[in-house]
PASEBA-884675 format. One record per residue (C-alpha): y, x, z; residue in three letters; residue number from 1. Coordinates in steps of 0.05 Angstrom, whole numbers, plus 5000, padded with zeros to 4 digits. Each point is the difference from the previous one (the first is absolute). Example, Ala and Ser with C-alpha at 12.3 -4.5 7.8 and 13.67 -1.06 7.14 Angstrom:
<<4910; 5246; 5156>; 'Ala'; 1>
<<5069; 5027; 4987>; 'Ser'; 2>
This chain:
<<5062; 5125; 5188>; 'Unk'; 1>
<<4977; 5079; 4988>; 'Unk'; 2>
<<4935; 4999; 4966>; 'Unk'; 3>
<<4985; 5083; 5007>; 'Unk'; 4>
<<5064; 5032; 4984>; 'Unk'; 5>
<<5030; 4944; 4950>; 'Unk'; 6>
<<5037; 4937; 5022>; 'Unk'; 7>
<<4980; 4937; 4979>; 'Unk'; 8>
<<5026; 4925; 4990>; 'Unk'; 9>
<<4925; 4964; 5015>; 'Unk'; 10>
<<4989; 4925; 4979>; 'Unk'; 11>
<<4997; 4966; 5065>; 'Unk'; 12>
<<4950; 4953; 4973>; 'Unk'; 13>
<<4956; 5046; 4960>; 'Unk'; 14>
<<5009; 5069; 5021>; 'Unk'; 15>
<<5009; 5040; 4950>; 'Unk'; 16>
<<5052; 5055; 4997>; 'Unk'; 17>
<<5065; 5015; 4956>; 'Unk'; 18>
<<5051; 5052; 4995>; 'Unk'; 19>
<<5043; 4944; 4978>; 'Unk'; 20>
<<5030; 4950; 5048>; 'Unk'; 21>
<<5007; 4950; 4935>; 'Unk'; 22>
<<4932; 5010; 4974>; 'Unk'; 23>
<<4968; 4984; 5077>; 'Unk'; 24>
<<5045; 4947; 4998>; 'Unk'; 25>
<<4977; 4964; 4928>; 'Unk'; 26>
<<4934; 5017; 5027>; 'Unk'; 27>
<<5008; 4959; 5060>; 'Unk'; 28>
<<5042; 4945; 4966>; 'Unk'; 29>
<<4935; 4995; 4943>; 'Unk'; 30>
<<4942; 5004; 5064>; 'Unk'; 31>
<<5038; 4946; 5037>; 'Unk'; 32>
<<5008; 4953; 4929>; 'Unk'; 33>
<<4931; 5019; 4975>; 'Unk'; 34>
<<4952; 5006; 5062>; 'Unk'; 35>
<<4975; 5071; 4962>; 'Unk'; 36>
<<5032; 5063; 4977>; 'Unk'; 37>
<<5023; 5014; 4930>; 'Unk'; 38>
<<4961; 5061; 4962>; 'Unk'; 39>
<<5058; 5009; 4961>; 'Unk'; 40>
<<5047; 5012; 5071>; 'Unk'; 41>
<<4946; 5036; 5038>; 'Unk'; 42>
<<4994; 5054; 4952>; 'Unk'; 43>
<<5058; 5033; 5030>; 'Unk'; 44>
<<4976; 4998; 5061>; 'Unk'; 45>
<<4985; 5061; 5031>; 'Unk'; 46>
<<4963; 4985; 5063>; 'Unk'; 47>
<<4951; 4940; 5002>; 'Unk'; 48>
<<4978; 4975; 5063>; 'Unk'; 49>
């Protein structure tokens, strides 16, 4: 996905955007196990939904 000229890896569950394909996926693996995001994940996010 291109969120304005940067490419993200997005959480299919929550959204939220990463320039790293591992860090969108511990993101989703932690949404999926937890039913919520994790602050300490989401702060590299760069694009929230």
């Amino acid at each position: 996905m291109n969120v304005g000229m940067k490419m993200a890896h997005v959480c299919d569950l929550c959204g939220h955007g990463y320039r790293d394909a591992r860090i969108a996926f511990e993101c989703e693996s932690y949404c999926k196990a937890h039913k919520s995001c994790s602050p300490e994940i989401v702060k590299d996010a760069f694009h929230a939904p």
